[in-house]
N, C-alpha and C positions, 0 to 999 in steps of 0.2 A: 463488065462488072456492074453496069448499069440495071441489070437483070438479076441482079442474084439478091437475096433476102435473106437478111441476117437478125437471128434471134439473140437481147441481153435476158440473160434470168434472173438481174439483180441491179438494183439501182447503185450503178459505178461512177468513180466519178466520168463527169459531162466528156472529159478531153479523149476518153476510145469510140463515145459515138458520133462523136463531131466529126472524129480520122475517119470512121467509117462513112458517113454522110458525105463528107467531102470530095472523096474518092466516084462517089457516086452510087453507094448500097443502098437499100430500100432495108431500113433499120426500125425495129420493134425491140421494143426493151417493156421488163417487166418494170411496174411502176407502183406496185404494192408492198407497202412494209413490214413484208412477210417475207417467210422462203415460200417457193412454188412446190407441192408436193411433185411427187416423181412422175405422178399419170399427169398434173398440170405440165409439167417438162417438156412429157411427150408431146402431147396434144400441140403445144405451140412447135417445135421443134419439125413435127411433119410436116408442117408447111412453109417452112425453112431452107435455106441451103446449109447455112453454117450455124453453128452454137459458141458466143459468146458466155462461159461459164464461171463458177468458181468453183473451191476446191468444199464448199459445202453440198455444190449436187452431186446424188449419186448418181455416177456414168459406169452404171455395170452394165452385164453381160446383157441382163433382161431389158436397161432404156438402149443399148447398142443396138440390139437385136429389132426393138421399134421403132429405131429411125436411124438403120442399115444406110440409107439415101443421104447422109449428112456428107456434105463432103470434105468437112475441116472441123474441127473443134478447139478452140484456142481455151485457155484456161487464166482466170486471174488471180494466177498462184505462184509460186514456187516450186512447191508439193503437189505433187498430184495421185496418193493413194486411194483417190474418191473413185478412179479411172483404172477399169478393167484393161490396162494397156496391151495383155495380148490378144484378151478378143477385139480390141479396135480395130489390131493389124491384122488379125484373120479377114476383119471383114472391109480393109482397103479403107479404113478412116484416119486419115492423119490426122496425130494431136499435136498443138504448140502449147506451150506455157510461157510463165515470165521471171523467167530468174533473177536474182541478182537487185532486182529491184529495193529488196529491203534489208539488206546488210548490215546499215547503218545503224538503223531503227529497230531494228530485231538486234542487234547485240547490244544496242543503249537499253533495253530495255530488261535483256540477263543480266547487265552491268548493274544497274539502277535496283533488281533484285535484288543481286546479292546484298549490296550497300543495305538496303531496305532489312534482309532477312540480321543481316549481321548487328544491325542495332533495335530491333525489334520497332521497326517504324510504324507499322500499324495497326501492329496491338495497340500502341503508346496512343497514337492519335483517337483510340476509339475509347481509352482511357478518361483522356477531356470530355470528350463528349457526353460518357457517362459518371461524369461530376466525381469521379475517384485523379482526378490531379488536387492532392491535399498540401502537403511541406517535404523537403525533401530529407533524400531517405540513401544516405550514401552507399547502405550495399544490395538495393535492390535496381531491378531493372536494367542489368549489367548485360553491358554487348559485349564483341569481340571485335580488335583489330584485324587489318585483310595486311598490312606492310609486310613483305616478304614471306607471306604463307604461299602455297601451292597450288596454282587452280588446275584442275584436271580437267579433260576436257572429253569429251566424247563424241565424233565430227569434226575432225579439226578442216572444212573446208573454209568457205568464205564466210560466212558470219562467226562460225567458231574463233576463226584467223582474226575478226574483227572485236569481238569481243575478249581475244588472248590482247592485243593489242594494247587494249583499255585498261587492263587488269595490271600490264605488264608497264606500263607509263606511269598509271595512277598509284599504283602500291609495290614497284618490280616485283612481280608475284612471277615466283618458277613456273613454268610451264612444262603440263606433263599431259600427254594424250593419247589416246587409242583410236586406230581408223582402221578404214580395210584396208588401207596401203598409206604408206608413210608419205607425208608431206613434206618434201624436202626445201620447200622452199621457205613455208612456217620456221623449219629446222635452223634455218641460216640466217631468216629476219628476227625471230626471236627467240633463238638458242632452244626453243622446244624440244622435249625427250621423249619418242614413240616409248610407250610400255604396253605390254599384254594388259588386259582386262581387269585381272584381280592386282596385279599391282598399282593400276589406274585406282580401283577402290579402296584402296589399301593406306595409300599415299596424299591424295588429295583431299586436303583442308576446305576448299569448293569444287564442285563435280557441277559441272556446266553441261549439260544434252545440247548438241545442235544437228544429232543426227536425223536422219530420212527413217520415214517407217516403213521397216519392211519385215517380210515374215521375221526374220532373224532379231529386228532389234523390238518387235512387239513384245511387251512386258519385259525387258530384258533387265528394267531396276524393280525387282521384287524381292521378297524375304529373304535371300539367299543372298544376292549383290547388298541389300540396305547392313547384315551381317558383318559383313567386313569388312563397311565403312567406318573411318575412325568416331566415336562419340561427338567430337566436337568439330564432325563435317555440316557441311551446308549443303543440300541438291538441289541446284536451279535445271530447272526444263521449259526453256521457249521452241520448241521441236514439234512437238506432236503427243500429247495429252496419253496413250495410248503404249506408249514406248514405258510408262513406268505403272505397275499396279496400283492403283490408288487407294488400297484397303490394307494394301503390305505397306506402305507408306506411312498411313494414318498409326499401322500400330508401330511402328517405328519411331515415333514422333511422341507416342503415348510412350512408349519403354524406356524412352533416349538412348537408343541405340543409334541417330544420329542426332546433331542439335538442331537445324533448320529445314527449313522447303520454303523454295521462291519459284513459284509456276506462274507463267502465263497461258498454260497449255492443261487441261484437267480431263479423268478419264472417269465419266462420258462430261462432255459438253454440247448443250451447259452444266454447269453444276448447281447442284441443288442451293437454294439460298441457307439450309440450316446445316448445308454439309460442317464437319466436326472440324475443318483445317483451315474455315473463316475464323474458328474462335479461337485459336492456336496460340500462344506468345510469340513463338519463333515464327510462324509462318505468314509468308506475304503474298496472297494468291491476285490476278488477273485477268479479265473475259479475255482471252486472245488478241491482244494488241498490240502485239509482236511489226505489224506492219503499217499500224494505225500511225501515220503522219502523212501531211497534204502531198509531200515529194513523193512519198514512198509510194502511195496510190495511186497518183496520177501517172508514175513511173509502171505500174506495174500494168494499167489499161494502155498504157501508150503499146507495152509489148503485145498483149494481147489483142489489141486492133491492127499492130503491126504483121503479125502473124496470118493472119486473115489476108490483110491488102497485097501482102509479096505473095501469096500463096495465090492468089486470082490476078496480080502479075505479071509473075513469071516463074511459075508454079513454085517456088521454093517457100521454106517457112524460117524462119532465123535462129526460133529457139525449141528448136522440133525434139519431141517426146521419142519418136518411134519411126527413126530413120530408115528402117529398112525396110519401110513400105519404099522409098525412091529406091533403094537399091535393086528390090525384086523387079522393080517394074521396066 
């Protein structure tokens, strides 16, 4: 292991390159407070064995194809759609990621939207700031209660589970959901109801995203799904910016066809600073900090330097993308 050279492409935190250092890697990490463009990627990454990444660089076909000779790639993500994962495996590159790491933190964060969207929190705060808090005014500025309404869910895996959880303790809010296969154990811990899709839209008073992006769920909340959701729903999406159109959104919001949006996730990001759904009443937007706490991070490099050390080991990876490169081999 003492031999092998390992590239970071992003200043993470200190506790993945210290596991790497320790072990005995010869570790270069980017140290610029920038992203590295895709030819800077390359460039460092050929003279590399392994790539420390996250789910901001692209690892397509074309940086696969330039540094073919990689021999691991770990990811400091969850997600990993940034990653052309079947040409990885044509060309014998195992990838790891890091699941699981921010559960907690990513569904405090859908939770803490909703709450936010539901009483107009940051409109109201930006209200003060521009000296319009005057006398009060008993029937403006009217939120909604969450006690016993319906949150739908869309994902119900482990952050979804965990954010039904929060909803389901703090307001017993019904749970209703749609996945590619039914979660039986959701089903049993908190009486959750698999439904088809459009009765998920149909039904749900908040519409919570914590799915994965994939061809099938890219834009999968646009004019049609925003349609027949009820007026007085909410859509929270801390998942992937991508997964809901963000122009069928905006006039959605403008028509009130539904009443709110709470994103920590916007499609593209970043988002423009005079984008129209900063200025929103109802809407409560966030740069992606879904995983942004000291645990969460440290948890998620601790995986991804884990990934790396077992896999130069004793060739295994813990939380492996694309197992059936072991299989074939």
């Amino acid at each position: 292991m003492a031999n092998k050279r390992i590239f970071i492409s992003k200043i993470f935190p200190e506790l993945g390159a210290q596991m790497l250092k320790d072990v005995g890697f010869e570790v270069t990490a980017w140290s610029q407070d920038r992203p590295m463009t895709q030819e800077e990627l390359i460039e460092k990454a050929k003279t590399h064995d392994a790539l420390f990444c996250s789910s901001s660089d692209k690892i397509d076909k074309y940086f696969l194809n330039a540094c073919s000779h990689l021999e691991i790639i770990s990811q400091f993500s969850a997600g990993y759609d940034n990653i052309d994962v079947a040409e990885a495996t044509r060309l014998g590159i195992p990838l790891g990621h890091a699941p699981n790491a921010m559960n907690d933190a990513t569904a405090d964060i859908a939770f803490g939207l909703m709450i936010a969207v539901s009483r107009k929190m940051f409109y109201m705060h930006k209200q003060i700031i521009n000296a319009n808090w005057t006398h009060f005014k008993p029937t403006a500025n009217l939120g909604m209660e969450l006690k016993n309404k319906t949150l739908g869910i869309v994902g119900l895996g482990r952050i979804g589970t965990e954010m039904a959880k929060r909803c389901k303790g703090a307001y017993n809010m019904n749970i209703i959901y749609n996945n590619t296969k039914p979660n039986k154990q959701a089903e049993a811990e908190l009486n959750a109801t698999y439904v088809d899709f459009k009765t998920l839209l149909q039904q749900s008073d908040v519409l919570s995203v914590h799915c994965a992006l994939t061809e099938k769920t890219k834009g999968l909340f646009n004019a049609e799904a925003f349609a027949q959701m009820k007026p007085t729903a909410i859509f929270i999406n801390a998942s992937r910016g991508q997964v809901h159109n963000e122009t069928d959104l905006i006039e959605a919001l403008k028509n009130k066809t539904i009443w709110g949006a709470g994103l920590d996730v916007t499609n593209p990001e970043p988002m423009q600073h005079n984008n129209s759904l900063l200025h929103m009443e109802n809407v409560c937007v966030l740069p992606h900090i879904g995983s942004a706490t000291v645990e969460a991070r440290n948890e998620m490099a601790r995986l991804a330097a884990t990934n790396i050390i077992e896999f130069y080991k004793n060739g295994t990876i813990p939380n492996m993308i694309n197992p059936d490169i072991f299989l074939n081999n």
